[in-house]
N, C-alpha and C positions, 0 to 999 in steps of 0.2 A: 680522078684526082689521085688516088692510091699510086698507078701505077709510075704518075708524073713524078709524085715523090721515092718514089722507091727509085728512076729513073736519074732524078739531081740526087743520089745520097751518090749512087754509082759515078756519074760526069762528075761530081764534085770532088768526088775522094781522087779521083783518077789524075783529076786536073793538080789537084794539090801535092801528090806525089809527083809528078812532071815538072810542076815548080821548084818546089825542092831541091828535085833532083838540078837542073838548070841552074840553081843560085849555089850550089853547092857546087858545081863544076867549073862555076864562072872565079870562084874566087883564084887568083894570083897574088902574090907576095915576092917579088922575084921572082926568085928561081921552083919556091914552094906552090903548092899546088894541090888541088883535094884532086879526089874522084867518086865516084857514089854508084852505087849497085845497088841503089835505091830503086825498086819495080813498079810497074803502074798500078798495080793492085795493092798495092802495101799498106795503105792507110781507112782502105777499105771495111774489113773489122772491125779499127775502132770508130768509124761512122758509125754505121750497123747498132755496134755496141752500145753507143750514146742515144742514138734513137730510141729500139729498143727498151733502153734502164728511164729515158724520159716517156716514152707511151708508158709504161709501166708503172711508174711515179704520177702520171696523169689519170690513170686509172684509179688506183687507189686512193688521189687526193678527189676524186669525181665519187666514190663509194662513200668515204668520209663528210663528202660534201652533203649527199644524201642524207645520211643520218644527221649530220647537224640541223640540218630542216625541220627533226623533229624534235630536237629539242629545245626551249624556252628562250625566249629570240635575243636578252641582253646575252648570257654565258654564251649561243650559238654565234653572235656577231664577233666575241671575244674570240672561241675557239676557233671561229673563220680568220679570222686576224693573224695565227696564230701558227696556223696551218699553211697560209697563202706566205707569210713568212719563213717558214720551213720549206716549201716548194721552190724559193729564192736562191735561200743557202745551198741547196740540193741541188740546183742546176748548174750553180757557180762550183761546186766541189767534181761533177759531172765534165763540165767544161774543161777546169783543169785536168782535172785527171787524163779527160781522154782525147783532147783537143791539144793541151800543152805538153804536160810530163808525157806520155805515154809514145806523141808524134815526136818527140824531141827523143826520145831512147830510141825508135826507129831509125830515123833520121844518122842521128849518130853512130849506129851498130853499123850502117850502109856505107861510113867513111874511110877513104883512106888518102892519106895526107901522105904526097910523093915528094921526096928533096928535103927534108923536114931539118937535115943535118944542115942546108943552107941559112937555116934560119940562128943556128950558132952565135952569127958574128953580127948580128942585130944588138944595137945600141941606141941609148936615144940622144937626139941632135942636143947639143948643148948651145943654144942660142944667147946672143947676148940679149934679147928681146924675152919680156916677161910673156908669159899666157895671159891672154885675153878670155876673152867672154866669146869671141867669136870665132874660136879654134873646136876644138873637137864638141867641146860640151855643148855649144850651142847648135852643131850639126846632128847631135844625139839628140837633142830636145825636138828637133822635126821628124816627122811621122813618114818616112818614104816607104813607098807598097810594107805598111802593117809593122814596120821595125821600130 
């Protein structure tokens, strides 16, 4: 079981830098254009990283768990309570950190934006038609691969 998971940290991360990199090469604006020197191994670390600080977080919330066993079972129900709550928070700040912020500085350090001076003479259409409901904000509000 170990090795499978140590196996998808490695296919996972891998996969996810090639994404990336892929959607970041794909984007055009005219004449603008990225490019990415984004690696396959790049996000690999902060995988690593998060497993790691979460085995680690699970250990100690497993040792704590322990001792609360012995102590008086309404305070031990509480401080389980209380603890399994902190373990929440702790994944979610985890998450961020090394999921979001962290692959988002990557990501970005890897870019470069070619033609960029084309983008100058960008203006917005001045239509005689109002915004609707069904122009941009409602194509933001749909969920397309994870955006």
């Amino acid at each position: 079981m170990l090795p499978t998971l140590a196996a998808g940290v490695f296919i996972y991360a891998r996969f996810k830098a090639l994404q990336w990199k892929w959607w970041l090469e794909g984007v055009r604006i005219g004449d603008v254009r990225a490019n990415s020197t984004l690696e396959a191994h790049a996000l690999t670390g902060n995988y690593w990283t998060f497993v790691g600080l979460l085995f680690a977080s699970g250990v100690a919330a497993l040792t704590v768990g322990l001792a609360i066993g012995l102590m008086p079972k309404i305070p031990g129900i509480i401080l389980g309570l209380l603890i399994y709550l902190a373990l929440i928070v702790q994944y979610s700040i985890l998450w961020r950190t090394y999921f979001v912020q962290r692959v988002w500085r990557i990501v970005v350090n890897s870019l470069t934006i070619h033609n960029l001076h084309a983008a100058q003479d960008v203006a917005m259409r001045l239509d005689a038609s109002p915004p609707t409901a069904l122009g941009e904000g409602f194509a933001d509000s749909l969920d397309v691969v994870g955006f």
